[in-house]
C-alpha positions, 0 to 999 in steps of 0.5 A, a space after each residue: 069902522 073906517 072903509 078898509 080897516 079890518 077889525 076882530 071880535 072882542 074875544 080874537 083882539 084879546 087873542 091878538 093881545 096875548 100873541 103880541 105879548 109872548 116872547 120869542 119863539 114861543 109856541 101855541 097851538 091853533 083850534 086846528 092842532 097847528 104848532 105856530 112859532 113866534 118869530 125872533 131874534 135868538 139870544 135876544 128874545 126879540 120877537 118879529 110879530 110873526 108867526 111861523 109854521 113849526 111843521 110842515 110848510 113855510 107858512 108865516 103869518 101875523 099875529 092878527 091872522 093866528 088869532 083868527 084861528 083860535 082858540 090858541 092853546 099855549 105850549 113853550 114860553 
């Protein structure tokens, strides 16, 4: 691993695969019972590589980062 680079176990990189992939506006749920949403561009199916809180607050994170909070379970594809 190379000073300053982050990486995930095998089983959250594969996570992480499988958020990148989802089309826009997909939503899952993290180990927590949080409902994320895939940012993306509507009509377009354009997905941001972010994720937003469905609930609750602003919050927005990374597709890196939600892995981190599996397992993901998803709802709406």
């Amino acid at each position: 691993m190379s000073k300053g680079t982050m990486t995930l176990q095998p089983a959250l990189h594969r996570a992480q695969i499988e958020l990148d992939k989802m089309p826009a506006n997909a939503v899952i749920l993290d180990s927590y019972g949080h409902a994320w949403q895939q940012g993306g561009t509507p009509g377009r199916g354009v997905a941001s590589g972010y994720w937003y809180r469905a609930f609750g607050d602003d919050t927005e994170v990374s597709s890196f980062e939600l892995a981190q909070r599996g397992p993901i379970k998803r709802m709406k594809v």
